[in-house]
TORKOL-4160 file (C-alpha; in steps of 0.2 Angstrom, whole numbers, padded with zeros to 4 digits, m for minus):
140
<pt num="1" X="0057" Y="m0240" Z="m0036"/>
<pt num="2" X="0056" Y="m0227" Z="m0050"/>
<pt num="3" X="0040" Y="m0223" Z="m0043"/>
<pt num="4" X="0046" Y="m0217" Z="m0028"/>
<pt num="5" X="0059" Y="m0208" Z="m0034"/>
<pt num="6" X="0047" Y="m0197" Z="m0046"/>
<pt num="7" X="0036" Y="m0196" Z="m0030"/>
<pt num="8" X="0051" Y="m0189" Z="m0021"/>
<pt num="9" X="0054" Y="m0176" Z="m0034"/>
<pt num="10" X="0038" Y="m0170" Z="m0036"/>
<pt num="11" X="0039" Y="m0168" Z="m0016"/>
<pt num="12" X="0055" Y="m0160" Z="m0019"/>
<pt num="13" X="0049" Y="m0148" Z="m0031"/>
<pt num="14" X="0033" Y="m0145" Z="m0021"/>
<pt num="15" X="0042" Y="m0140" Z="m0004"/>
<pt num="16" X="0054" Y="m0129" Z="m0017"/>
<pt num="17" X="0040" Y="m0118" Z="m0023"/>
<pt num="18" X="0032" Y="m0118" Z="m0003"/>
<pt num="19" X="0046" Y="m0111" Z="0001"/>
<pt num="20" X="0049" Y="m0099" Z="m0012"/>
<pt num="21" X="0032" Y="m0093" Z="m0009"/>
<pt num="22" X="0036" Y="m0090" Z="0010"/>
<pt num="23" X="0051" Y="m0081" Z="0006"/>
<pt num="24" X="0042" Y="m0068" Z="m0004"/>
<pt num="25" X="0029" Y="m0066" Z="0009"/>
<pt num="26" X="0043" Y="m0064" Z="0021"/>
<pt num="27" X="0051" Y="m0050" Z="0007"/>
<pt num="28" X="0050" Y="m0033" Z="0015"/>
<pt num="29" X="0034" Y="m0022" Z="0006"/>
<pt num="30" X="0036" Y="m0006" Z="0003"/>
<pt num="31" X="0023" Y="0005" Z="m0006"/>
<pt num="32" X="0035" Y="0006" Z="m0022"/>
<pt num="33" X="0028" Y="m0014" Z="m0027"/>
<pt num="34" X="0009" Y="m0009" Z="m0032"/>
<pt num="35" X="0000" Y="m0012" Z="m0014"/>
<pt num="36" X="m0014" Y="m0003" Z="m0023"/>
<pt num="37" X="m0024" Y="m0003" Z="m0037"/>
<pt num="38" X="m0031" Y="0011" Z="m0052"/>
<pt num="39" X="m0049" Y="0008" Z="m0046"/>
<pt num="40" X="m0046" Y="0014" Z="m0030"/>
<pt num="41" X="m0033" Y="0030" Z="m0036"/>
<pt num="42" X="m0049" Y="0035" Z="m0046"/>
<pt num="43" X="m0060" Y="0032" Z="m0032"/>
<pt num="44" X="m0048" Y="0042" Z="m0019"/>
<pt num="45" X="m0047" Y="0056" Z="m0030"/>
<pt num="46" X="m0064" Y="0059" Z="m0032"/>
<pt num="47" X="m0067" Y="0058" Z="m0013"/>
<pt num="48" X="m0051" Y="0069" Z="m0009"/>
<pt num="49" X="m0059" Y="0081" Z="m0022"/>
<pt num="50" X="m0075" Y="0081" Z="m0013"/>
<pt num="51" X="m0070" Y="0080" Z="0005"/>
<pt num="52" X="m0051" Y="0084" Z="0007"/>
<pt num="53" X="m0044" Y="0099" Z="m0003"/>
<pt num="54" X="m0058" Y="0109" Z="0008"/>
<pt num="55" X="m0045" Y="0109" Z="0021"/>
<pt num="56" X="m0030" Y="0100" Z="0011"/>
<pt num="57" X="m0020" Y="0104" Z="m0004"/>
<pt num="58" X="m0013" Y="0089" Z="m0013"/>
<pt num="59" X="0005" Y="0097" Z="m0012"/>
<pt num="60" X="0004" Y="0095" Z="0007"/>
<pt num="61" X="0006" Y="0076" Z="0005"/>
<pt num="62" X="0017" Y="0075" Z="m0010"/>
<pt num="63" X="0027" Y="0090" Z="m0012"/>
<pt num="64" X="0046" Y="0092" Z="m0008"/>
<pt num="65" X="0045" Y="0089" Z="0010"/>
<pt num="66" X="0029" Y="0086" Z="0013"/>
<pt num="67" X="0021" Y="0074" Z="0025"/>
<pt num="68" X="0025" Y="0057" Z="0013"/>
<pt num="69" X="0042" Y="0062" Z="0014"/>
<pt num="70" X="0041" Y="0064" Z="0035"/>
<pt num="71" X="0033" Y="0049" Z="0036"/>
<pt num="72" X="0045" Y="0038" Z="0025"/>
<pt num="73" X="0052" Y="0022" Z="0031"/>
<pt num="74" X="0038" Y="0019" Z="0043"/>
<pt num="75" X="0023" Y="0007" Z="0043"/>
<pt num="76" X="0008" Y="0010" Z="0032"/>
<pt num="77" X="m0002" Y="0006" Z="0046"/>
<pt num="78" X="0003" Y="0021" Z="0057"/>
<pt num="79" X="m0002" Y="0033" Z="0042"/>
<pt num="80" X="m0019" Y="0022" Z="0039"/>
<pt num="81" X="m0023" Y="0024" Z="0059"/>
<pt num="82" X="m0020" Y="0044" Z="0058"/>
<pt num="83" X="m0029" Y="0048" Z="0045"/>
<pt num="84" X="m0044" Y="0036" Z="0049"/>
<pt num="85" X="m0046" Y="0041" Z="0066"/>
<pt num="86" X="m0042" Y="0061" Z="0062"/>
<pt num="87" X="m0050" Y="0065" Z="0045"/>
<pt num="88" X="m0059" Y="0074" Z="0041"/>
<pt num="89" X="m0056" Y="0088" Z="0053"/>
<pt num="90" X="m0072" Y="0092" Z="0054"/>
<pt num="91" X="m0078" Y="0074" Z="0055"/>
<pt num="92" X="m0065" Y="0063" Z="0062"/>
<pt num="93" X="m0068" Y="0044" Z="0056"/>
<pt num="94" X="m0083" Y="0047" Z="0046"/>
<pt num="95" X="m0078" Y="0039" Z="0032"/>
<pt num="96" X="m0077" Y="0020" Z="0029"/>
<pt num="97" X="m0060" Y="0009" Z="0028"/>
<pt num="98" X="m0058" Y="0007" Z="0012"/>
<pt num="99" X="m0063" Y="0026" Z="0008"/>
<pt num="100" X="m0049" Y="0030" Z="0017"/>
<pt num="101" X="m0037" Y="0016" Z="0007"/>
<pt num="102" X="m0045" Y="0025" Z="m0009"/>
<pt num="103" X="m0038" Y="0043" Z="m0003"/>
<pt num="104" X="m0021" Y="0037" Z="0003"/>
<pt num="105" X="m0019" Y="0026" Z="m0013"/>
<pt num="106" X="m0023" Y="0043" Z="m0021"/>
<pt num="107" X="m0010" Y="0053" Z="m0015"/>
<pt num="108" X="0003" Y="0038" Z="m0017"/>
<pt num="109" X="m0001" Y="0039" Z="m0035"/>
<pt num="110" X="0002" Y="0057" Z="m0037"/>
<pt num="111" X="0017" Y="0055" Z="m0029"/>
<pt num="112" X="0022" Y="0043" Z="m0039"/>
<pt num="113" X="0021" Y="0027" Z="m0033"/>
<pt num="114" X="0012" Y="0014" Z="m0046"/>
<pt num="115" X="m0004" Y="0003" Z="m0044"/>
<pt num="116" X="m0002" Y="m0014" Z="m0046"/>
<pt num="117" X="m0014" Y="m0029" Z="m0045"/>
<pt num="118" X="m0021" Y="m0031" Z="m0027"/>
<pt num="119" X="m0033" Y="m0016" Z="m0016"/>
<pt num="120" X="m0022" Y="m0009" Z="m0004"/>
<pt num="121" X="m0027" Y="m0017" Z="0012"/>
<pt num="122" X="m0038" Y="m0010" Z="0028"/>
<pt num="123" X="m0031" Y="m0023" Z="0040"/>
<pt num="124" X="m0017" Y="m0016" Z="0052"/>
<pt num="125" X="m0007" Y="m0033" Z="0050"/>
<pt num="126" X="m0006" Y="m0031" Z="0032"/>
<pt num="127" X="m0001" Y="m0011" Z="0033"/>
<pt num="128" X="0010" Y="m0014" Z="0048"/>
<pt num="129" X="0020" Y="m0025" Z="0032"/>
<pt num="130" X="0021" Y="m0012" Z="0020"/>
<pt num="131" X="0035" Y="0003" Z="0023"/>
<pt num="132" X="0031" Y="0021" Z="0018"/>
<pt num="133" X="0043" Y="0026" Z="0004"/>
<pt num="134" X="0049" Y="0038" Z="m0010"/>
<pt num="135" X="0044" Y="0035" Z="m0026"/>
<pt num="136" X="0057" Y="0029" Z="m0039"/>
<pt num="137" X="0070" Y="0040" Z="m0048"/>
<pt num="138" X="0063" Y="0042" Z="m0068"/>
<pt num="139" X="0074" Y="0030" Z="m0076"/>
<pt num="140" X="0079" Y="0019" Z="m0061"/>
């Protein structure tokens, strides 16, 4: 008998922590919760250096009412998918995924939005989960 009950709790506690773990993959994403990593900010910024700001100046994308602030509350993915399939102007989609991952998690950083643990994803089901979104308030 008391080995079934320390069966059923252990059950008990393993379905808790599945379902725990659901919820928080269920949580909505945003691009504030570190959805990219310091590797590829470095990375971005070394390819935004060399390839974008001959058209593009970083201000564009981060500056009061530039295009991050246009673009907030909307998927990552719809971002991802524009500049993949437009940039660079003069070479539309010449670039690799995870180039163009590198570049936007650039910008994000300089907007200032914080790295974290995992690359920001290529996939559209996983940028489809994540919402474009201001950077935090100092302090907040």
């Amino acid at each position: 008998m008391a080995r079934k009950l320390g069966y059923a709790a252990a059950l008990a506690v393993a379905l808790g922590v599945a379902l725990c773990a659901l919820k928080a993959q269920d949580a909505p994403r945003t691009v504030r919760d570190g959805v990219f990593t310091s590797a590829q900010v470095a990375r971005g910024e070394r390819l935004f250096e060399s390839i974008c700001v001959n058209c593009h100046e970083i201000t564009e994308f981060t500056g009061t009412g530039a295009y991050l602030e246009e673009v907030e509350g909307e998927p990552l993915w719809d971002t991802f998918e524009y500049v993949s399939a437009e940039m660079p102007e003069d070479e539309p989609g010449s670039l690799n995924p995870e180039d163009y991952a590198a570049v936007l998690a650039y910008i994000f950083s300089v907007y200032g939005l914080p790295s974290g643990d995992s690359v920001l994803p290529i996939d559209e089901a996983a940028l489809e989960a994540i919402t474009i979104t201001r950077a935090a308030p100092p302090g907040s």
